[in-house]
C-alpha positions in Angstrom: 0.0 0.0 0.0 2.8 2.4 0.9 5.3 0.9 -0.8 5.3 3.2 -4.5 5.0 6.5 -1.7 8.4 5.4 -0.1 10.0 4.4 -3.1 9.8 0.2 -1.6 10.2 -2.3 -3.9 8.5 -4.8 -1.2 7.6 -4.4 2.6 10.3 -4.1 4.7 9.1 -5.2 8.1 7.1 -8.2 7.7 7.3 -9.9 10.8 7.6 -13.3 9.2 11.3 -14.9 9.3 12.7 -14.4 6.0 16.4 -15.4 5.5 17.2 -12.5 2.9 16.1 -10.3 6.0 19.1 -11.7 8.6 20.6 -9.1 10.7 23.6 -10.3 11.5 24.3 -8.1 15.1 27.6 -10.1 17.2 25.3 -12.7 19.6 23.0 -13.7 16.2 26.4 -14.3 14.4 27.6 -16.2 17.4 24.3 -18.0 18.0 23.9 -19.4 14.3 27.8 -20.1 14.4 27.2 -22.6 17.3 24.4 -23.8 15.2 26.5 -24.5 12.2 29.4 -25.7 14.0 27.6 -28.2 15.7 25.5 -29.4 13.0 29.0 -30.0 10.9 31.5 -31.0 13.8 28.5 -33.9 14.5 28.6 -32.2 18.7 25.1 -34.3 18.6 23.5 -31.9 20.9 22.9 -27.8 20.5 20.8 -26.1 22.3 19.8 -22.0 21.6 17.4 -19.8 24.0 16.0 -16.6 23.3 13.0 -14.3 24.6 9.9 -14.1 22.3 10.6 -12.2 18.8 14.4 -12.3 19.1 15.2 -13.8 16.2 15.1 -17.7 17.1 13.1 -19.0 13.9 15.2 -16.9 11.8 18.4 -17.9 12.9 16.9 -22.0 12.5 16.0 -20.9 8.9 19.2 -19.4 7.8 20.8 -22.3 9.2 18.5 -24.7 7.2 19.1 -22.7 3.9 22.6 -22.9 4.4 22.8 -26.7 5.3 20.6 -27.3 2.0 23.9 -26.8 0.4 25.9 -29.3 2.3 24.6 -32.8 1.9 22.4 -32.5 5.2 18.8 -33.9 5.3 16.5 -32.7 8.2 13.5 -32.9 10.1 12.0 -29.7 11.5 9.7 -29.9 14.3 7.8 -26.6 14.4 5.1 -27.8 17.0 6.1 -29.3 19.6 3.2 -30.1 21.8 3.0 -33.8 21.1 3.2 -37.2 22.6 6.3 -39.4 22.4 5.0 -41.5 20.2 3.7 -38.6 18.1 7.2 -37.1 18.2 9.0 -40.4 16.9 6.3 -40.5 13.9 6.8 -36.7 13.0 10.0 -37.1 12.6 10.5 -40.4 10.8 7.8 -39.1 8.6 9.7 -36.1 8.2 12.5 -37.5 7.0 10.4 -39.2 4.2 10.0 -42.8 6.4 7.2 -44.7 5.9 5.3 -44.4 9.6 1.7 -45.8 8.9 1.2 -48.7 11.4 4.5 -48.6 13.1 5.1 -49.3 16.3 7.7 -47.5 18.3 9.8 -50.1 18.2 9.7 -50.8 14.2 9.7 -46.9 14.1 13.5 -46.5 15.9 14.6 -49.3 13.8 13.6 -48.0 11.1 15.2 -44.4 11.9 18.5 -46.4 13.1 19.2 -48.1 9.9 18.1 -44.6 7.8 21.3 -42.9 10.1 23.8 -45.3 9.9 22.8 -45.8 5.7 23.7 -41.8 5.7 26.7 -41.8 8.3 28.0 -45.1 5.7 27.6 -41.7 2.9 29.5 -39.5 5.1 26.0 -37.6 5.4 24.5 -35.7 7.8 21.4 -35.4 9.7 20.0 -33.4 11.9 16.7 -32.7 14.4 15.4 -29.4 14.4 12.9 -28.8 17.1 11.7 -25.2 17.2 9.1 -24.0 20.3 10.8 -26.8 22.3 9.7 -25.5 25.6 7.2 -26.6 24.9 7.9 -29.6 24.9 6.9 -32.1 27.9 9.2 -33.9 30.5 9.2 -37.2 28.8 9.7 -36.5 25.0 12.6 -34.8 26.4 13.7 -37.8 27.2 12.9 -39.5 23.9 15.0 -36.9 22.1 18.1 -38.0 25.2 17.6 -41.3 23.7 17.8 -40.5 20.5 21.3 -39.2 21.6 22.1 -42.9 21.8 22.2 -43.0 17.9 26.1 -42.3 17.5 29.2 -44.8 16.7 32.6 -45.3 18.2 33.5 -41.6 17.1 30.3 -39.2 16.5 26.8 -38.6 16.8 24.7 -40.3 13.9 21.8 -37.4 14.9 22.7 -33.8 15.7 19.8 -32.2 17.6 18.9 -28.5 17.9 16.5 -27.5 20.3 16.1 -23.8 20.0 13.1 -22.3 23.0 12.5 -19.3 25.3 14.1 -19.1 28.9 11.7 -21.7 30.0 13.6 -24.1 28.0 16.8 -23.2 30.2 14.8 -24.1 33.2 13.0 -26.9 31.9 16.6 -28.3 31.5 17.8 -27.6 35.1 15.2 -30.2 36.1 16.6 -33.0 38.1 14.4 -35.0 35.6 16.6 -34.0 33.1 19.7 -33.9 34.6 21.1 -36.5 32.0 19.8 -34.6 29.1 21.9 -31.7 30.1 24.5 -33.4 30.9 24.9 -33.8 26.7 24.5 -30.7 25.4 28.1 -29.8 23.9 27.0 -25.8 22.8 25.0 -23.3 24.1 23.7 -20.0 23.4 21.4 -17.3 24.0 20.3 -14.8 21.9 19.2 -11.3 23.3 17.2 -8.1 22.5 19.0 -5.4 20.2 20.7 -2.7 21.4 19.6 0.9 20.8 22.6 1.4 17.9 21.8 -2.3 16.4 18.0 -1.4 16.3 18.9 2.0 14.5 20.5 -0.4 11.9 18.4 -3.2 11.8 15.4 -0.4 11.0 18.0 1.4 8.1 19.2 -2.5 6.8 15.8 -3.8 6.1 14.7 -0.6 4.4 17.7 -0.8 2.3 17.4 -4.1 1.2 13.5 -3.2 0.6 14.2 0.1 -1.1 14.3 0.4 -5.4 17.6 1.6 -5.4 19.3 -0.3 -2.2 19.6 3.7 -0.5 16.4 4.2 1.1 15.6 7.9 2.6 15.8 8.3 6.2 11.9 7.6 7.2 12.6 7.4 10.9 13.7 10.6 12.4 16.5 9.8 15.2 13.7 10.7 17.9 11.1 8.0 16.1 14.0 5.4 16.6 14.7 5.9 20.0 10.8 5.9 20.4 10.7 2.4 18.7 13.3 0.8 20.6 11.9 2.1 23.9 8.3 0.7 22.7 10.0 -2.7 21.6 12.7 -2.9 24.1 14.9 -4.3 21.2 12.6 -6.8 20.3 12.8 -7.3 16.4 9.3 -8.6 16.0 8.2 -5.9 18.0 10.3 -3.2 15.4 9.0 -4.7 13.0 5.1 -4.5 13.6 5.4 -0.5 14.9 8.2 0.4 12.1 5.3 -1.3 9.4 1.9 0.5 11.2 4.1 3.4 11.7 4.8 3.4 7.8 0.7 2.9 7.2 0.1 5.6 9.3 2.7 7.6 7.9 1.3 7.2 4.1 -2.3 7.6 5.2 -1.1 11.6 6.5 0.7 11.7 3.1 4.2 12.3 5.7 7.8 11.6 3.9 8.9 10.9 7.7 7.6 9.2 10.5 7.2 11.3 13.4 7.7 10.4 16.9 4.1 11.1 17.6 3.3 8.2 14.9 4.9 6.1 16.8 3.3 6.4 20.2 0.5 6.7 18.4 0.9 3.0 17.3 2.2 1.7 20.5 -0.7 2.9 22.0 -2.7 1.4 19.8 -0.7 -2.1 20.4 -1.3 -1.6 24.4 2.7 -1.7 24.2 2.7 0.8 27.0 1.9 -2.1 29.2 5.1 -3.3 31.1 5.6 -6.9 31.3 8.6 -8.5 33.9 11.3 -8.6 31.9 13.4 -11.7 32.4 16.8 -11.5 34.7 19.3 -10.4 32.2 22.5 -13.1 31.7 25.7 -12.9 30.8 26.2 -13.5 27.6 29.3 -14.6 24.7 30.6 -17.2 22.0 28.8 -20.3 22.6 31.2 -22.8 24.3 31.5 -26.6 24.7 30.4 -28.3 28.2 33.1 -27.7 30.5 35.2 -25.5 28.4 36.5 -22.2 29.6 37.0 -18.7 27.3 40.0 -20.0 26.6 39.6 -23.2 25.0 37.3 -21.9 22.3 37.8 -23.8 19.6 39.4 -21.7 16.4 37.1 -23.8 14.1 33.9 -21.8 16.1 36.0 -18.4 14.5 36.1 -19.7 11.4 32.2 -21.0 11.7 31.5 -17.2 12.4 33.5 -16.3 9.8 31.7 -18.2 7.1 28.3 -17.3 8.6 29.0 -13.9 7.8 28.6 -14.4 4.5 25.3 -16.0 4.2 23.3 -12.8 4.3 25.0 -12.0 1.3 24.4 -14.8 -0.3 20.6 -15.5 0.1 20.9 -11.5 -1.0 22.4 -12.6 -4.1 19.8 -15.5 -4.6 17.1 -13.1 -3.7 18.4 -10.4 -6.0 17.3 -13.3 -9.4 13.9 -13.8 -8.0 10.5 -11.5 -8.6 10.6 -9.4 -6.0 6.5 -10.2 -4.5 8.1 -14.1 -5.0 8.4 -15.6 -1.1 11.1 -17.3 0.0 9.7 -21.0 1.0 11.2 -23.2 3.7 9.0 -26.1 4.5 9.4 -28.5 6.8 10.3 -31.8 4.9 13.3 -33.1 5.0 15.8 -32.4 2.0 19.4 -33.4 1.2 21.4 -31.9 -1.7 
């Protein structure tokens, strides 16, 4: 709607997780590092927190796009409120076994003889569970015994769970004591500052502008009025910068004005104050029982590498129609 008015070639803050739109600020480079790094070192076990709208899905996508590349098939839970049994027929089905009046048994057979088949190919597989906070006490401990998949030397499965806080906790359960016993990476991603949220806002409207330098839309005083509305929180950017923009057009404005933008978070009861979470230290994502100085160098170079994804799916985006979505779906694929 606004999009000819501010000289867009698409919308710029749509609030669902498109790769081409990464941000790549220091703890989402170090998060999808640990990601990567795990996923290709065969760690078996990653596990990435985050508060709601900071970037969690995103970070699992650009991961997936970039694994699509390196002979990696995967299943990708996206709803994890299931029974065990559920669970185990998800992700067989997912990736592409045959599930239809299997019993549990026959099912982890089944899925043991489909790893070691790809670990014979030198291939890799991987379980992606996103939303796993949610997901119950004992298909937690399915996925510890799906740990049990490995050889001599590696892992046959690498598992991601990627959740809010509640995940954390969930995992400091003596129940799961043993679970967390195997998780070999970490990390936590957290809100954006007030100088990342200034360039997260100019980024995407570059990317979304005709001739890649957008005008400046958001006055200095609208920005800091965003990030104090969305405490950092891209999602949250996202849905004021976009209402701001529709307000904006509507008045006919070439700028946002602060006032636009407390008229929208008004409007999206963001004035109310929720408990914010206790903030925690954060870094590089390390291995169980390693200290800052035994990073491994291959994490660097797993950052390193990451770095240029954006620029990548940028270049892939750049040769498709620009109203043409990028799709990630959730069945399994191996290149």
């Amino acid at each position: 709607m606004y999009k000819s008015f501010y000289n867009l070639k698409r919308n710029p803050f749509e609030i669902t997780p498109d790769p081409a739109f990464l941000f790549p600020t220091r703890r989402h480079n170090e998060a999808l590092a640990a990601l990567y790094y795990g996923v290709r070192r065969h760690k078996g076990f990653v596990v990435m927190t985050g508060e709601v709208g900071t970037g969690k899905t995103l970070l699992v996508r650009c991961l997936l796009e970039l694994l699509n590349r390196k002979n990696v098939a995967y299943a990708y839970v996206f709803n994890s409120r299931l029974s065990p049994m559920e669970f185990l027929q998800y992700v067989a089905g997912d990736l592409g076994l045959p599930t239809a009046g299997k019993n549990k048994s026959e099912l982890l057979l089944d899925l043991s003889s489909f790893l070691i088949a790809r670990h014979q190919q030198k291939l890799t597989t991987v379980l992606v569970v996103d939303e796993a906070h949610h997901l119950p006490v004992d298909v937690l401990e399915e996925v510890r015994l799906l740990t049990n998949l490995e050889t001599a030397q590696e892992k046959l499965l690498q598992i991601l769970l990627v959740g809010q806080p509640e995940l954390d906790e969930k995992m400091d359960s003596i129940q799961l004591r043993q679970l967390k016993q195997r998780i070999a990476l970490r990390s936590q991603l957290e809100p954006l500052t007030l100088e990342e949220t200034k360039g997260y806002i100019q980024r995407r409207l570059q990317l979304a502008s005709v001739n890649g330098h957008p005008a400046e839309l958001f006055a200095p005083e609208s920005v800091a009025a965003i990030y104090r509305h969305s405490h950092g929180i891209p999602r949250l950017i996202n849905t004021i910068c976009e209402n701001a923009l529709i307000n904006g057009f509507a008045r006919q404005a070439k700028t946002v004005a602060p006032e636009i933008i407390e008229e929208v978070a008004t409007d999206f009861r963001l004035h109310i104050v929720h408990s914010a979470p206790v903030d925690q230290p954060h870094g590089l994502a390390r291995e169980a029982g390693s200290t800052p100085r035994q990073e491994n160098n291959e994490v660097w170079q797993a950052v390193k590498t990451l770095l240029q994804l954006h620029d990548y799916l940028q270049s892939v985006r750049s040769r498709e129609d620009d109203d043409a979505p990028v799709a990630i779906t959730s069945r399994s694929r191996q290149v």
